[in-house]
C-alpha positions, 0 to 999 in steps of 0.5 A: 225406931228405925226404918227398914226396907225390903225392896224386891224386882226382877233386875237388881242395882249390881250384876257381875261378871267374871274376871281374871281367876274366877274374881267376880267384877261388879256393875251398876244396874241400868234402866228408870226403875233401878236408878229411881229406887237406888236414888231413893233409898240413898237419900233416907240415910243412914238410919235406914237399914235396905236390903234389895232382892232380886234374880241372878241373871248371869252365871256370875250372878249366880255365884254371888247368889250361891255364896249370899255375900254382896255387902263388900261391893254395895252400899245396898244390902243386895240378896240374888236369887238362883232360880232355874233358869228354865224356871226363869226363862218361862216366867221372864221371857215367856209370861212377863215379858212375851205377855205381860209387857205385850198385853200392859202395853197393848202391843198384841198382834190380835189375829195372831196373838195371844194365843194360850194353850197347854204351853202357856200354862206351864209358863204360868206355873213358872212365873207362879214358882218365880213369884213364890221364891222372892215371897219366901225370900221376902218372908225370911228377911222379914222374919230374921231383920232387926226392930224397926219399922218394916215397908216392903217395896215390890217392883213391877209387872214380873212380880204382880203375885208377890205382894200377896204371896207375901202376905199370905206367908206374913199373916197376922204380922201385917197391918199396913200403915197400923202394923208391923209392916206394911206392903207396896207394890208399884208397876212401872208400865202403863195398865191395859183397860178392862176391854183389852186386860181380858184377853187373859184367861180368866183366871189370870187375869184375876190372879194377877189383880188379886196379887196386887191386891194384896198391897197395901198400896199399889203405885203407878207413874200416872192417873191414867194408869191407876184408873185403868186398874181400878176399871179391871178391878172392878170389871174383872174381880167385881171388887169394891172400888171407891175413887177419889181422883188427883187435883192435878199432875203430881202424887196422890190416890185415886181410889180405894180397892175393897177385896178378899177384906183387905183395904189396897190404895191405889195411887200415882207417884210420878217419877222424875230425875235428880236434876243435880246429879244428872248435871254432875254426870254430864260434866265428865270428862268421857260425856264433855269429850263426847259433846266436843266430838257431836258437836264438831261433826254436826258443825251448824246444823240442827240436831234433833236426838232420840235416845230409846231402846230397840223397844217396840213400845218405843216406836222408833220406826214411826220415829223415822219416818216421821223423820223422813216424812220432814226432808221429803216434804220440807226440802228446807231443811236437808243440810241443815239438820241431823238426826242422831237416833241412839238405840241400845239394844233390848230383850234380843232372846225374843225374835219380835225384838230382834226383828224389829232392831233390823227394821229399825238399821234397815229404813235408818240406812234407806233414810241416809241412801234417799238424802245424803249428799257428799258433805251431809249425812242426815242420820246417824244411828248407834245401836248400842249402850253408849251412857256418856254419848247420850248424854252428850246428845242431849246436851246438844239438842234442839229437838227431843223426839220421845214418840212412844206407842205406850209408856209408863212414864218415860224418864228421857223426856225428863231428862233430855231438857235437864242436860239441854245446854241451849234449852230443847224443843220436846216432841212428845207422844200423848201416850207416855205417862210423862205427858201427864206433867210436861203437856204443857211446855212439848208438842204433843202428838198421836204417836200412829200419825207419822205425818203429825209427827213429821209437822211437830218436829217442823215446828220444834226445828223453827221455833224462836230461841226465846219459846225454845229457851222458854219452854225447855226451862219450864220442863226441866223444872217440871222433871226435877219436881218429883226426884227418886228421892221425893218418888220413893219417899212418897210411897214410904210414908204412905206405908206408915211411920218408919221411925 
């Protein structure tokens, strides 16, 4: 029997754009979730039968949607939906992520935010009728799709209801690992602990549990996560929660959630990158011409590189200070290091985020003012998307500096030590879910201490070839043992047989 997989979130592998005469041009999807779960579905071959459905996002997407033709332009079956975009607009930037991401994240300005009145409650019932809309589209390619065994995959925190959207509509015809089908839901962001998750009025932050749960399995990059939500299950909905606990790092459950009658496990699959692919990428011409290109520029110095978002979870202005912090304190080092801080812009429709890429250019230009010299330039910082150049960057480093507040996992600390040519130094912050595999073999470090920060990149920048070499190894082996393959494998055999 063959294996079908229905695959749902909010951003999907191909997006358009309009060219000469109305023709549409497609691209490739950005972004850790989407290269993991394309990645993944490659590798089950061509027995599988995937179909991907997510929200049009451009007028050009919404042409595609409106005419539900995408099969000539991917190898992925891909379905967009045209949902409003006032409906979109509430349940993307308002709920998911004005609130959602704020509160998973434990980003919230508490004496000023969250704040829910009337307002929010009509963006609720938008990322409600969102939710429904790709449980009715689930549903119908679920009804209408061939034989085969069918495993649903809903990705992320825009889609918590869904899961049990889609079961309710499905009905009898779900069994999880014993029936027709079976439902998996996985978050790719940290989860808040019970204390901070309620903050949500009550009967959100139970609708959002309850959504989940009705998953047959809910995934997430990190034991820490997982036992999070098992904490706010049973704090907030009093479900029946029995817990197992990981024997170490790498995949498995933690637990069981009781709820509504329906048995959801709860388990942590983490995400790595596909070393082999990764490495080919990067022996391109337009990434070598880059290498060729920092390289010169930098001449001997030391390079240590950050690669992020203008993300406010990913702490970019501490990161820069705690740069500034090194030079100012450790005068040693000026002239012979530079900082390359590349940050491609992000969600730039919420003025939290637009204000924060200005405080990121404005202390990266106070940093090049206080210590550039006539022949050195301590900083370099490129706010754009800019995939080859990154690349590159990584290649050459000495020092990663990966200092998130908060993340799920975070693949450039992965991949940074794969692409390094001489191996690197990781500074790596204790709260990404990464440090759950690679604490071992990085400089760990409180991502709000910018003075420990300052001192770890100190002891990157001098440590011996030999440990550098030593150590780079070790996490590039650690990132390469759960590739999207292995990640996305994982929680399809945990669904049931698909064959």
């Amino acid at each position: 029997m063959n294996q079908r997989v229905l695959v749902a979130s909010n951003r999907g592998p191909v997006s358009y754009q309009f060219g000469g005469g109305g023709s549409l041009i497609p691209s490739r999807g950005g972004g850790g979730m989407i290269a993991g779960v394309t990645d993944g579905l490659a590798a089950l071959g061509p027995e599988a039968s995937a179909t991907w459905i997510c929200a049009a996002l451009s007028d050009a997407d919404r042409a595609v949607a409106r005419a539900r033709d995408t099969s000539d332009r991917v190898e992925i079956g891909v379905r967009m939906l045209d949902i409003a975009p006032d409906i979109f607009d509430r349940a993307y930037n308002r709920v998911a992520n004005s609130t959602l991401w704020f509160l998973l994240h434990q980003l919230f300005d508490t004496p000023n935010q969250p704040r829910f009145g009337r307002e929010f409650r009509r963006d609720w019932e938008s990322y409600l009728a969102y939710n429904e809309a790709f449980a009715d589209a689930l549903t119908g390619e679920a009804l209408t799709r061939g034989e085969g065994g069918l495993r649903v995959l809903i990705q992320d925190y825009h889609l918590c209801l869904a899961p049990r959207l889609l079961r309710d509509r499905l009905g009898g015809q779900l069994g999880g690992a014993s029936g027709e089908a079976g439902i998996g839901h996985f978050c790719h962001t940290p989860w808040a602990p019970p204390d901070y998750y309620r903050m949500l009025p009550d009967d959100v932050g139970r609708a959002l549990l309850d959504g989940i749960l009705g998953a047959d399995r809910a995934g997430f990059h990190a034991e820490r996560w997982a036992t999070a939500f098992l904490d706010c299950c049973t704090a907030v909905l009093g479900a029946d929660v029995t817990r197992t606990g990981l024997a170490g790092p790498g995949p498995g459950p933690v637990g069981r959630v009781t709820y509504r009658g329906h048995v959801t496990e709860v388990a942590v699959h983490p995400l790595g990158v596909d070393a082999a692919a990764l490495r080919e990428r990067a022996r391109a011409g337009d990434v070598r011409a880059h290498v060729g290109a920092l390289r010169r520029a930098a001449g001997d110095r030391k390079l240590i590189v950050r690669v992020d978002r203008t993300e406010l979870s990913k702490n970019i202005v501490r990161g820069l200070a705690a740069y500034r912090e090194l030079l100012a304190t450790r005068p040693q080092w000026r002239g012979r290091v530079v900082h390359l801080a590349f940050a491609y812009p992000s969600r730039s429709a919420l003025a939290e985020y637009r204000a924060y890429t200005d405080q990121v250019r404005e202390l990266a230009g106070q940093i090049s003012e206080e210590f550039r010299t006539a022949d050195w330039d301590p900083l370099v910082l490129e706010v754009k998307d800019d995939y080859p150049r990154s690349l590159a960057a990584c290649a050459l480093a000495d020092v990663l500096l990966v200092n998130p507040i908060r993340d799920g996992m975070n693949l450039v600390a992965q991949e940074g030590p794969v692409l390094s040519e001489r191996g690197c130094a990781l500074v790596l912050s204790r709260e990404a879910g990464a440090a759950a595999t690679l604490a071992a073999d990085a400089l760990l470090v409180n991502p709000y201490d910018v003075t420990e920060t300052a001192d770890a990149l100190h002891r990157a920048l001098e440590m011996p070839d030999a440990e550098r070499q030593r150590r780079g190894a070790a996490l590039a082996a650690t990132a390469a043992a759960d590739p999207p393959a292995r990640w996305l494998g994982g929680q399809l055999a945990s669904l049931g047989p698909g064959s």
